[in-house]
VOPAGU-2260 file (C-alpha; in pm, 1 decimal, decimal comma):
REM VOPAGU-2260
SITE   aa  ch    i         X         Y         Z
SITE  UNK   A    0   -2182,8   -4140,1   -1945,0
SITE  UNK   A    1   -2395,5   -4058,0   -1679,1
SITE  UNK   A    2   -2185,5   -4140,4   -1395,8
SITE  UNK   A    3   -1897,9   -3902,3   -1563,3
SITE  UNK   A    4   -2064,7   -3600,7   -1571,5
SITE  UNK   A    5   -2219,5   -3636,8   -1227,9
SITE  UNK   A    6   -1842,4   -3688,4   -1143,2
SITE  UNK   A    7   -1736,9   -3349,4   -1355,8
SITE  UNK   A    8   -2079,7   -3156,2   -1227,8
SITE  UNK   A    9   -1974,4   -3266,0    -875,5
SITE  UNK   A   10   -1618,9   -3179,5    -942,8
SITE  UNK   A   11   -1700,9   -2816,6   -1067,0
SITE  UNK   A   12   -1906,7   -2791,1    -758,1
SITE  UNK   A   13   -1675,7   -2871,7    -481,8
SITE  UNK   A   14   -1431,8   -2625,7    -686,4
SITE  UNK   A   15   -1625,1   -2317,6    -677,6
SITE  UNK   A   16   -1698,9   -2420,7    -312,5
SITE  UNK   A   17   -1352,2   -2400,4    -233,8
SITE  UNK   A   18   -1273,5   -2045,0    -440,5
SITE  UNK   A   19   -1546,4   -1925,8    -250,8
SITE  UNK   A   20   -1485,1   -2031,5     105,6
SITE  UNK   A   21   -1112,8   -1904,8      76,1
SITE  UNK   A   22   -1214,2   -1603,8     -71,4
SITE  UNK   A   23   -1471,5   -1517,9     176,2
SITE  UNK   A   24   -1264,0   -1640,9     482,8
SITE  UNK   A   25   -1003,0   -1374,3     326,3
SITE  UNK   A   26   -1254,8   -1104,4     258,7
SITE  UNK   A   27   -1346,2   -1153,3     637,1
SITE  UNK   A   28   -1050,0    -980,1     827,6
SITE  UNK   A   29    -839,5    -702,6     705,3
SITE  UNK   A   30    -496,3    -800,0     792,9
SITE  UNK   A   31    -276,8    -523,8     667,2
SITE  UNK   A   32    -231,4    -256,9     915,0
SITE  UNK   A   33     -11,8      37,6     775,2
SITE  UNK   A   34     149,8     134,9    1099,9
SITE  UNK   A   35     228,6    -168,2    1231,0
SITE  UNK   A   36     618,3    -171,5    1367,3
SITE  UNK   A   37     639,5     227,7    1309,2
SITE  UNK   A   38     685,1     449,0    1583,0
SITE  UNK   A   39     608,3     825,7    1565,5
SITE  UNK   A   40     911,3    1018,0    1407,7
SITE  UNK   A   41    1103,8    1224,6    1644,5
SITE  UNK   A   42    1161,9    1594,2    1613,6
SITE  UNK   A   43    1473,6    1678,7    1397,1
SITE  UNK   A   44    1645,0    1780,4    1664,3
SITE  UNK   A   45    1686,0    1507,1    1794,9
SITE  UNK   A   46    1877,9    1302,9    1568,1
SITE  UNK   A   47    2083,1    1550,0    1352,9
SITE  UNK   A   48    2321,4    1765,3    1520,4
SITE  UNK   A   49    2325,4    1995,4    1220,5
SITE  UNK   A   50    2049,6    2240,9    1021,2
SITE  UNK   A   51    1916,7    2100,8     756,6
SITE  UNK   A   52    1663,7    2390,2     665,1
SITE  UNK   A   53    1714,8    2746,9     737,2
SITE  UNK   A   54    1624,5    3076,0     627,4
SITE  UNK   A   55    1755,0    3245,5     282,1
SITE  UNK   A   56    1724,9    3589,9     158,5
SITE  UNK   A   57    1682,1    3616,8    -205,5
SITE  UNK   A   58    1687,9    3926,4    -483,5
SITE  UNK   A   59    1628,9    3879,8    -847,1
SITE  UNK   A   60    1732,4    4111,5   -1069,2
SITE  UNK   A   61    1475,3    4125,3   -1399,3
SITE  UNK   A   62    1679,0    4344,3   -1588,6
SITE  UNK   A   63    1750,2    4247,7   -1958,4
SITE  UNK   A   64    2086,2    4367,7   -2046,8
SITE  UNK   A   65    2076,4    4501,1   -2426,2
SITE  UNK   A   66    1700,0    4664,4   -2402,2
């Protein structure tokens, strides 16, 4: 019996060692890097040949008809 649960103890031991050592060698470096492979975006004018935005005049008219 006592040979059992020095083998589980043991066991239970060497598995929390393990959790912790790869969590900790994880938790070490930060490997995810958010701009990695992106380059700067170029100005819009340089890759469409056409306006996408421009300027718009606009008049509302907040008459009720029927007051």
């Amino acid at each position: 019996m006592t040979q059992k649960r020095l083998f589980g103890i043991s066991g239970a031991i060497a598995t929390a060692a393990l959790i912790g050592g790869l969590l900790a060698g994880c938790m070490e470096k930060d490997l995810y890097d958010p701009n990695y492979g992106k380059e700067p975006l170029p100005d819009p004018s340089e890759y469409f040949g056409f306006e996408t935005r421009g300027d718009v005049k606009l008049s509302v008219n907040y008459d009720v008809p029927g007051l």
